[in-house]
N, CA, C and O of each residue as an XYZ file, in Angstrom:
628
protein
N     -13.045    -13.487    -11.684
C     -14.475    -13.258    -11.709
C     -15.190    -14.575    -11.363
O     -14.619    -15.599    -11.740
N     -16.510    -14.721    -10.613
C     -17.114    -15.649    -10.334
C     -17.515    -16.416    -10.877
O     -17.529    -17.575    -10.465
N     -18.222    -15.863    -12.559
C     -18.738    -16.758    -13.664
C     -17.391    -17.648    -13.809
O     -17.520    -18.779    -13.341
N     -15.902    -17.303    -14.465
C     -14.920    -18.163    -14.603
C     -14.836    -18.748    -13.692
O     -15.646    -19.667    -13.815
N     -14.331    -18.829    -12.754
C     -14.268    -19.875    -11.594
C     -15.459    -21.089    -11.743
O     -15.371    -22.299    -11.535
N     -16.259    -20.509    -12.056
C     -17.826    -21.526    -12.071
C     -17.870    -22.527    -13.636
O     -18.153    -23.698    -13.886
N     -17.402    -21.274    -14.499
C     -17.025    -22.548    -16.130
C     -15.566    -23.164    -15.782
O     -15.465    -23.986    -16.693
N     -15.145    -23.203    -15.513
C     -13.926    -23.966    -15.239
C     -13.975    -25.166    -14.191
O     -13.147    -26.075    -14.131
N     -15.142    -24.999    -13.341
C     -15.797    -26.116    -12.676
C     -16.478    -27.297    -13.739
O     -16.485    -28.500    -13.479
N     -16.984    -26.753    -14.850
C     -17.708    -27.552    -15.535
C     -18.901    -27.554    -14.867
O     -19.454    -26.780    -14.086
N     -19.263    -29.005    -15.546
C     -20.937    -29.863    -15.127
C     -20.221    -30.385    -13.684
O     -20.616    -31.471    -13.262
N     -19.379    -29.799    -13.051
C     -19.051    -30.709    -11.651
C     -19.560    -29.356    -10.212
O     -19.500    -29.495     -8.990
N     -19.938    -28.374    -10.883
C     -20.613    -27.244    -10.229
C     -22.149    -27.295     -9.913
O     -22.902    -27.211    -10.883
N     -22.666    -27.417     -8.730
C     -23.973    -27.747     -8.379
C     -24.592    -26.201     -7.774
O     -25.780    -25.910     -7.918
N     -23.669    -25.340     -7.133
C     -24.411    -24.816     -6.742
C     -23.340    -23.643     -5.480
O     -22.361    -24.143     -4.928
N     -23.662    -22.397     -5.248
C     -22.657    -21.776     -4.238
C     -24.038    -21.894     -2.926
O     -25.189    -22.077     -3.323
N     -23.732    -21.760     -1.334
C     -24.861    -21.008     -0.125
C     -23.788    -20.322      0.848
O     -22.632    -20.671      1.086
N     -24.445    -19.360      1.281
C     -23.769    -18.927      2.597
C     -25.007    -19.234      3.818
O     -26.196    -18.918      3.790
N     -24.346    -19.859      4.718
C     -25.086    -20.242      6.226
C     -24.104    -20.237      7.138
O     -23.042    -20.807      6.886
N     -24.326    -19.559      8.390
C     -24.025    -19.640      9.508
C     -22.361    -19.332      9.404
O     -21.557    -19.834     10.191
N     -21.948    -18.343      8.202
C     -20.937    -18.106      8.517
C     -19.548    -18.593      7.773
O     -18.352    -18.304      7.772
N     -20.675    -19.736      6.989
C     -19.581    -20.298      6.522
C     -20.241    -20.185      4.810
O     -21.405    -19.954      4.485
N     -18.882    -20.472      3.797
C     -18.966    -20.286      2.444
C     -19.458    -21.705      1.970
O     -18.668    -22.526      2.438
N     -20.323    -22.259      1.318
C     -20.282    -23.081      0.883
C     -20.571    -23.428     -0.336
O     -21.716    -23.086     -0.632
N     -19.648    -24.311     -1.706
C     -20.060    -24.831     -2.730
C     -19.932    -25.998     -2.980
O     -18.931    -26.643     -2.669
N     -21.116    -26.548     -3.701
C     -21.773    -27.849     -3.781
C     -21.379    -28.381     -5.051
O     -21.532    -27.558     -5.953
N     -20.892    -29.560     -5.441
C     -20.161    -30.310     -6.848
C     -20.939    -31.455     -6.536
O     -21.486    -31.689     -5.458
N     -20.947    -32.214     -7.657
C     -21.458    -33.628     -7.982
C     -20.427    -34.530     -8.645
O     -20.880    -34.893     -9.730
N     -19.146    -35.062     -8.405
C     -18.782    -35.840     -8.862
C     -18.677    -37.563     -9.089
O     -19.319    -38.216     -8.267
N     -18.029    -38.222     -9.984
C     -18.133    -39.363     -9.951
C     -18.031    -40.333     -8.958
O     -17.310    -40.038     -8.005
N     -18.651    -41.561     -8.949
C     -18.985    -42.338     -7.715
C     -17.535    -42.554     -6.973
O     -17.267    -42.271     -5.805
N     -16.651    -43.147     -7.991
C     -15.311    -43.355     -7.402
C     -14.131    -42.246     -6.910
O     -12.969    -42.536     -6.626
N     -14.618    -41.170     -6.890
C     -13.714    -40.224     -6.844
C     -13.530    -40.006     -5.226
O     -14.180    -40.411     -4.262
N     -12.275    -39.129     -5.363
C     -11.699    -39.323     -3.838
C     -11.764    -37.797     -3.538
O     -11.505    -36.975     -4.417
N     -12.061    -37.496     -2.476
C     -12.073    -35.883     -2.182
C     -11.122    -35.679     -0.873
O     -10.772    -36.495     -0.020
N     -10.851    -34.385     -1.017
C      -9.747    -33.977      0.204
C      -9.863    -32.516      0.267
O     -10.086    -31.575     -0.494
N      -9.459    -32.871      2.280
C      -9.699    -31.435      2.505
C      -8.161    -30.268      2.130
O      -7.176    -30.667      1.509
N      -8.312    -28.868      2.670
C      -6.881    -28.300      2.285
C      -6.184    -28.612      3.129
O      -6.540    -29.004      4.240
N      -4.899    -28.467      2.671
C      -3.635    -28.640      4.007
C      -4.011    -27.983      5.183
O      -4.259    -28.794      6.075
N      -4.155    -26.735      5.539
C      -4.582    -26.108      6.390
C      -5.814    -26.602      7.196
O      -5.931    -26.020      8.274
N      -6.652    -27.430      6.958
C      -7.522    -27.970      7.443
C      -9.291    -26.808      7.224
O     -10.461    -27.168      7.348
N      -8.698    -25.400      6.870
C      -9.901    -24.304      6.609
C     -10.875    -24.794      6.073
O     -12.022    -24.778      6.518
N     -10.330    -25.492      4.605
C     -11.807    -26.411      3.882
C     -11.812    -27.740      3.869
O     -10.921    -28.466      3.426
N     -12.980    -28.108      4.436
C     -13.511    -29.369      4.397
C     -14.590    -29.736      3.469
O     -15.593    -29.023      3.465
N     -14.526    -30.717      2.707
C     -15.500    -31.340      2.322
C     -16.313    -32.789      2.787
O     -15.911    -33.948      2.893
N     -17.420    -32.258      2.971
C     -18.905    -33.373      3.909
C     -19.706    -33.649      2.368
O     -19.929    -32.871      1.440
N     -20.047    -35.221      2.562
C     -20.525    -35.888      1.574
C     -21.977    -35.812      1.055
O     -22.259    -37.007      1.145
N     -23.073    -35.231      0.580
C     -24.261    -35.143      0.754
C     -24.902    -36.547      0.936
O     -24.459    -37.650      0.615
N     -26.200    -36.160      1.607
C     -27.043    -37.720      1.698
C     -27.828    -38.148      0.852
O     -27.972    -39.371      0.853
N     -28.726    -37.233     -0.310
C     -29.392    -37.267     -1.091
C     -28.697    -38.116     -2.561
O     -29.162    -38.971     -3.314
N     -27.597    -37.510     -2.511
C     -27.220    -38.213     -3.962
C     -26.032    -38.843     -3.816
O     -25.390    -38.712     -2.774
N     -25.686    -39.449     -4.633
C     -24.157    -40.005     -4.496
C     -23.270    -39.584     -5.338
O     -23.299    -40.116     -6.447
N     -22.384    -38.680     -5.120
C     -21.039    -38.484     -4.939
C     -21.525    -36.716     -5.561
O     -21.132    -36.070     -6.532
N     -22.549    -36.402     -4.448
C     -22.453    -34.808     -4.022
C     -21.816    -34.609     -2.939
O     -22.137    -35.297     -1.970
N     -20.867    -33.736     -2.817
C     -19.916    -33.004     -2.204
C     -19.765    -31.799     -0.953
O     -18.906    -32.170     -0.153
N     -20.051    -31.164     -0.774
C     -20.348    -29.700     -0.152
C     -18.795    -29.238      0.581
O     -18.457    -29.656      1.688
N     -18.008    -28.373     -0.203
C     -16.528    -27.745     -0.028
C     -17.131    -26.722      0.987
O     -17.976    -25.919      0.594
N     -16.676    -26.739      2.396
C     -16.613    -25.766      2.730
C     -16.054    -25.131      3.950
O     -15.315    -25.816      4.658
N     -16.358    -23.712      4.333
C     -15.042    -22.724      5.408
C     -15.881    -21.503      5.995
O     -16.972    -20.982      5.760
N     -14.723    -21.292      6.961
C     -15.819    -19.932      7.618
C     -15.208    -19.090      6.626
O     -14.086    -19.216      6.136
N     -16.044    -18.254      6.399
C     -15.593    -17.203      5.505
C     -14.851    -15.854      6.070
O     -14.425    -14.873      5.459
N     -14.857    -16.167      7.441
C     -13.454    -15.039      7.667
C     -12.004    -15.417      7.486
O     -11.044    -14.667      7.666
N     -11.966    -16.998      7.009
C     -10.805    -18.202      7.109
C     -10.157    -18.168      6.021
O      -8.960    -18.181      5.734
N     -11.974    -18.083      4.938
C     -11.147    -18.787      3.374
C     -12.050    -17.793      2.576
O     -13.064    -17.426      3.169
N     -11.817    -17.257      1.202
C     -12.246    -17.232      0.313
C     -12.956    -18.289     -0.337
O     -12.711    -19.486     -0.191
N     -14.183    -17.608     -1.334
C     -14.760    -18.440     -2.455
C     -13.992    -19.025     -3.419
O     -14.319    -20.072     -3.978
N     -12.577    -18.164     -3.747
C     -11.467    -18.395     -4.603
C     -10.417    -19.555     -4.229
O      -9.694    -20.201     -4.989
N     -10.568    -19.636     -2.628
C      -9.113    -20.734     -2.430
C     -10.232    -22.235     -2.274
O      -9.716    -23.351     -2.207
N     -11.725    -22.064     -2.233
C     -12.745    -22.839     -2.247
C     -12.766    -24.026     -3.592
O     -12.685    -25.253     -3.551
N     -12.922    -22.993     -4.868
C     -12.746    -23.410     -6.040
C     -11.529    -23.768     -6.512
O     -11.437    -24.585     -7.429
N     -10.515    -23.232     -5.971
C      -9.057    -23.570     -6.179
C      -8.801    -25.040     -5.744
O      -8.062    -25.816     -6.349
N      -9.665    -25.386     -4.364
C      -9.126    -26.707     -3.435
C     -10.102    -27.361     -5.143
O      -9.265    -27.825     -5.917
N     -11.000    -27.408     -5.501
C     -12.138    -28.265     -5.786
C     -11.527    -28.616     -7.512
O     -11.852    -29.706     -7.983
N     -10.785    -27.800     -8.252
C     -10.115    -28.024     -9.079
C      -8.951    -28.729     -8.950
O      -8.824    -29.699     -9.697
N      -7.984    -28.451     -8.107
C      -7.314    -29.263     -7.505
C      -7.605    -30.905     -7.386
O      -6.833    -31.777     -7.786
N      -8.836    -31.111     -6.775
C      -9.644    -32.780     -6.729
C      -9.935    -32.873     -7.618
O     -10.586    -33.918     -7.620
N      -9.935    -32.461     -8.592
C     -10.573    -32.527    -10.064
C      -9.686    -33.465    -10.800
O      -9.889    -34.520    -11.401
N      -8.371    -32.554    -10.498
C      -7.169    -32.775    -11.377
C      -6.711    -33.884    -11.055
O      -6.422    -34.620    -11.998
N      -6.516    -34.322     -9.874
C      -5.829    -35.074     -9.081
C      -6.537    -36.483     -9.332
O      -5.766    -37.433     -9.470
N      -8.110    -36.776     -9.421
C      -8.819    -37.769     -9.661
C      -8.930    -38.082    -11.640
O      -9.380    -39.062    -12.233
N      -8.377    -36.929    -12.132
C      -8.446    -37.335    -13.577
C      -7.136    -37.801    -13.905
O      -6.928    -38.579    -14.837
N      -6.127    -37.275    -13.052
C      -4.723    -38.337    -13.832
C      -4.895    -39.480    -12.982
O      -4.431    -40.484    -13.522
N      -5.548    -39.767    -11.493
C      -5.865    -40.939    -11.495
C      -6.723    -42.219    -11.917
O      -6.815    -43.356    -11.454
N      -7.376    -41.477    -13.113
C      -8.453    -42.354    -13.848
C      -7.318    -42.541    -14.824
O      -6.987    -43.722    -14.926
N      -6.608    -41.669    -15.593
C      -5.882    -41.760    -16.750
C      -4.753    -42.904    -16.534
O      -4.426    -43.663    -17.446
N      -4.107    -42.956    -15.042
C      -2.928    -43.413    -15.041
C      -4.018    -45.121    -14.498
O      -3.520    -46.139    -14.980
N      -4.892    -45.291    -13.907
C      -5.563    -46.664    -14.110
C      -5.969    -47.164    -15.665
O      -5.954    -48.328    -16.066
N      -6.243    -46.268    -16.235
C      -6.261    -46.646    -18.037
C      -5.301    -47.256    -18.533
O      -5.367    -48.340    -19.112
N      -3.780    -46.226    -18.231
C      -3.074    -46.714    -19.138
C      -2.323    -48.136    -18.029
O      -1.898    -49.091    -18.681
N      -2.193    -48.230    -16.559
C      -1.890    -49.558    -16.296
C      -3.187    -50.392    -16.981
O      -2.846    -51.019    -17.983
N      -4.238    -50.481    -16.718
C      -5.178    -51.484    -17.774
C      -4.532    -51.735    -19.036
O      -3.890    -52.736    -19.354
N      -4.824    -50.520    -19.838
C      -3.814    -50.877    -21.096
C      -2.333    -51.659    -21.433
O      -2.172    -52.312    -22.464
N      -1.500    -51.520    -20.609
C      -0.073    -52.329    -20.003
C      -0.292    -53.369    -19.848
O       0.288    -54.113    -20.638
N      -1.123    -53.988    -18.900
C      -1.542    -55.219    -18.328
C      -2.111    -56.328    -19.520
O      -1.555    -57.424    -19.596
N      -2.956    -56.075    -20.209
C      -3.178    -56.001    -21.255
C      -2.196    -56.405    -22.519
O      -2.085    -57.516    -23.038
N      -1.602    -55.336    -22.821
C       0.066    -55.857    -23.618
C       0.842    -57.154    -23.058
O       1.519    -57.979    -23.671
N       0.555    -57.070    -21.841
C       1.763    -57.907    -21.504
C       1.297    -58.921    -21.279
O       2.091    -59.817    -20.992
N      -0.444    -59.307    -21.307
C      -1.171    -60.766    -21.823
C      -0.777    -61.553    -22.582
O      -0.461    -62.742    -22.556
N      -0.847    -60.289    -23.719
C      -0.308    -60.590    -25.276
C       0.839    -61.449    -25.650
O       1.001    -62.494    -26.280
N       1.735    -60.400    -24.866
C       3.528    -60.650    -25.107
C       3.378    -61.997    -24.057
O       4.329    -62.756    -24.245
N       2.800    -62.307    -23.407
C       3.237    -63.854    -22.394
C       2.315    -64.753    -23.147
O       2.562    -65.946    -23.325
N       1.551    -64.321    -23.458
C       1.178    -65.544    -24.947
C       1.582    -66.242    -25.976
O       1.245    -67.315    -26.478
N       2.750    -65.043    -26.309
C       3.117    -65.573    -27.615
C       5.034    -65.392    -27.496
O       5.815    -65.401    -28.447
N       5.287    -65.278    -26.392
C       6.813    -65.429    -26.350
C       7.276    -66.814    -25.129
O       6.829    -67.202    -24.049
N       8.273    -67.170    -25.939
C       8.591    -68.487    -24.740
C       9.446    -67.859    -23.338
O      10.192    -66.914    -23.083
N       8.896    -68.888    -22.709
C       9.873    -68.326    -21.278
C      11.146    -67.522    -21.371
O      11.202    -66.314    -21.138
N      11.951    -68.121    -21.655
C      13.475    -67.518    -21.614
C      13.418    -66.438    -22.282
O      14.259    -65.671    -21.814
N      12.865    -65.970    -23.135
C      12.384    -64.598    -23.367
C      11.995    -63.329    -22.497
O      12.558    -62.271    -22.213
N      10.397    -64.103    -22.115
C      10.093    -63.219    -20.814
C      10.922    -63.171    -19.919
O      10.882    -62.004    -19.530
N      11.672    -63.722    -19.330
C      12.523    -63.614    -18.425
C      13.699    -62.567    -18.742
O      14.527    -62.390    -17.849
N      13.784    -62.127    -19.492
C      14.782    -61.450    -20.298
C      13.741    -59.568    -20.248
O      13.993    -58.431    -20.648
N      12.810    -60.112    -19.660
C      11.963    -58.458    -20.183
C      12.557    -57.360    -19.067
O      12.931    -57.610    -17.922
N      12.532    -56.234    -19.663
C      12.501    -55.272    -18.560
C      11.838    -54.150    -18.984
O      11.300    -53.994    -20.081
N      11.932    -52.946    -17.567
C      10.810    -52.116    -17.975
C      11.607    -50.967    -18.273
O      12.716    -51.076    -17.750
N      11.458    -49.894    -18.926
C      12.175    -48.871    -19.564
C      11.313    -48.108    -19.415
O      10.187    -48.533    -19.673
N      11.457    -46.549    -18.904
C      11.269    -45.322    -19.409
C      11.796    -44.569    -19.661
O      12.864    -44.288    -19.118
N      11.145    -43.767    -20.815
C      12.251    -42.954    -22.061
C      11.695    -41.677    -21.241
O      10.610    -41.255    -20.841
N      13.330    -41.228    -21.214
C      13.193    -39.869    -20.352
C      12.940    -38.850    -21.919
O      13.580    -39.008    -22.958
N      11.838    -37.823    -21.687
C      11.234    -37.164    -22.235
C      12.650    -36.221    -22.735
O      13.440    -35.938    -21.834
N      13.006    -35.685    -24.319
C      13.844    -34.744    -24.644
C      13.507    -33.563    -24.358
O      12.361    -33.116    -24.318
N      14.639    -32.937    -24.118
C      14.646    -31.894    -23.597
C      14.845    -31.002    -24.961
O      15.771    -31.181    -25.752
N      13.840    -30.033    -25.096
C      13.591    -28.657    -26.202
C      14.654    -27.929    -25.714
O      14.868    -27.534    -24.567
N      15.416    -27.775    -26.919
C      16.332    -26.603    -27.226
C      15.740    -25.398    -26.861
O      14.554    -25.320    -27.181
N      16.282    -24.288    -26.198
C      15.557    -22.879    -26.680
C      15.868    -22.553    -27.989
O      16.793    -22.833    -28.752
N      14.573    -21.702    -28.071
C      14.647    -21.621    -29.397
C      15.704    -20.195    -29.525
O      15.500    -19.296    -28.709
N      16.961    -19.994    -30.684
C      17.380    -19.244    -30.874
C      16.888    -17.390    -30.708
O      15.957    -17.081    -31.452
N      17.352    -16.444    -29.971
C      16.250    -15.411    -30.162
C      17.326    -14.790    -31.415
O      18.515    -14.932    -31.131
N      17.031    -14.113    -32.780
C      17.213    -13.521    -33.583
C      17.083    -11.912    -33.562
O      15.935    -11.493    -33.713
N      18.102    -10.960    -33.396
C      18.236     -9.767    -33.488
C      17.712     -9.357    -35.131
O      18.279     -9.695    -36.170
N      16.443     -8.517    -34.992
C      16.329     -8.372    -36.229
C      17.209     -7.169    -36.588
O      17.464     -6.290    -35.765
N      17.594     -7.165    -37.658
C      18.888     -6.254    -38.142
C      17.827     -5.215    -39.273
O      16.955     -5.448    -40.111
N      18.524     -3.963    -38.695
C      17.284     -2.448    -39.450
C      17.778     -2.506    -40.947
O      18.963     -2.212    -40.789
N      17.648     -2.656    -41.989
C      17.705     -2.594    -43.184
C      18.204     -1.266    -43.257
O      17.840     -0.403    -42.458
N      19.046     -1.048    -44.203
C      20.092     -0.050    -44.308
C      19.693     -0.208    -45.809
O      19.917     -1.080    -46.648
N      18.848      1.266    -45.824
C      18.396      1.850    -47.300
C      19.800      3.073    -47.734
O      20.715      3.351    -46.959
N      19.670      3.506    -48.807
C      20.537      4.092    -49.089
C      20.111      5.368    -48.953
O      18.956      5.707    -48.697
N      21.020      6.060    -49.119
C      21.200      7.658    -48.478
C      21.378      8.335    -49.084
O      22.431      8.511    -49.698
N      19.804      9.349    -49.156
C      20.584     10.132    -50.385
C      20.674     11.704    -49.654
O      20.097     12.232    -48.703
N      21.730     12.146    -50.643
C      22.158     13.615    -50.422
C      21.333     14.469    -50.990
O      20.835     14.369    -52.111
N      21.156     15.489    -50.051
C      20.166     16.455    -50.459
C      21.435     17.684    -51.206
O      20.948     18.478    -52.011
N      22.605     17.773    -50.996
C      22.898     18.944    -50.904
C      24.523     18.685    -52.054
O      25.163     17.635    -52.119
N      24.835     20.019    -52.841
C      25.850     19.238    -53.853
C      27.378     19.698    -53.415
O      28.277     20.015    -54.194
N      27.455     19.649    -51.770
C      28.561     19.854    -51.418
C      29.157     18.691    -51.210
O      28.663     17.676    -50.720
N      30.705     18.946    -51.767
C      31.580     17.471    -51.952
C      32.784     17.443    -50.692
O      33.887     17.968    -50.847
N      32.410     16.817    -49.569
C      33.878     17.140    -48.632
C      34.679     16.599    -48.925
O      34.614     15.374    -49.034
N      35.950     17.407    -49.215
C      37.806     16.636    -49.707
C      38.363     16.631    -48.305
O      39.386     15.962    -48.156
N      37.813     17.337    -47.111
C      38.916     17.390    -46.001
C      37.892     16.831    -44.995
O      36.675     16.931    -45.154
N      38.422     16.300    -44.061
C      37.910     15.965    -42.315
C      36.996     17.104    -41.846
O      37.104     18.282    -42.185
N      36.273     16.693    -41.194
C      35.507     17.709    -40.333
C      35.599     17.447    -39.033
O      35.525     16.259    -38.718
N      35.762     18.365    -38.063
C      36.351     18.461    -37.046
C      34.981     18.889    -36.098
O      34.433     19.981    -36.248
N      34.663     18.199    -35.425
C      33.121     18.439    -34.643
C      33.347     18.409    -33.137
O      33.584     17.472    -32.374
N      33.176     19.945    -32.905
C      33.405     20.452    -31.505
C      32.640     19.440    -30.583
O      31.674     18.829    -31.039
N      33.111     19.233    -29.135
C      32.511     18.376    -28.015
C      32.357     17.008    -28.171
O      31.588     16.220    -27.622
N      33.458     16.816    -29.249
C      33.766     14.911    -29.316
C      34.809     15.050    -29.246
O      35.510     15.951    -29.707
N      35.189     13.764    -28.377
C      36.246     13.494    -28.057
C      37.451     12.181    -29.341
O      37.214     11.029    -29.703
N      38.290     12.827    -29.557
C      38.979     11.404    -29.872
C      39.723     10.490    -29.623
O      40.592     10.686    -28.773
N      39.641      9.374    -30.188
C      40.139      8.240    -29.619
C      41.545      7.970    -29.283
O      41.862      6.897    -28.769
């Protein structure tokens, strides 16, 4: 539905137009952010002149959907927020390792290396057959069988 597509944009949603054929929606993102068109080359995004870092995603609409529109624009979304995240945490690193060359002597640092801990891998979780509770059985009837019963159209073993 159109409303979802549009909350899932956030405050980075300015606006949908159709002109001349083509689909177009308008975002406002941050100054530093990087935009890209699709592989296919169908959507392009052109920079507005009025503001800085308005956007305008757009395609002929016999090419592309409004859907693969918002799809490209989430996509840049994503792509510019783990690149803010992953400049954080090198800042943050850089940072540590001020620290640690401050207060460790050479032959130390020289001794450093870099490690990453490969993430554990989750067990599946067991699936459990739930087992039917076996109530007891009662007899309706006060016949007592002493002999076998022999039940036509089974076979035995």
């Amino acid at each position: 539905m159109l409303q979802d597509e549009i909350m899932k944009l956030g405050d980075y949603f300015r606006g949908i137009e159709y002109f001349n054929d083509a689909l177009i929606v308008k975002v406002n993102f941050p100054p530093r952010w990087q935009v890209y068109p699709s592989i296919d080359g169908n959507i392009k995004p052109a920079s507005g002149e009025k503001i800085a870092g308005e956007y305008f995603y757009y395609g002929d609409m016999n090419k592309v959907s409004l859907d693969e529109i918002f799809e490209l624009i989430k996509e840049t979304i994503d792509a510019n927020k783990d690149a803010e995240s992953k400049i954080q945490l090198l800042n943050d690193k850089v940072n540590e390792l001020k620290e640690l060359f401050k207060r460790e002597p050479l032959d130390r640092l020289l001794k450093l290396n870099f490690i990453i801990e490969e993430a554990k891998e989750k067990k599946p979780k067991r699936k459990y057959n739930k087992k039917k509770k076996v109530e007891d059985v009662k007899v309706e009837s006060d016949t007592i069988l002493t002999e076998p019963v022999i039940i036509e159209n089974e076979k035995e073993d």
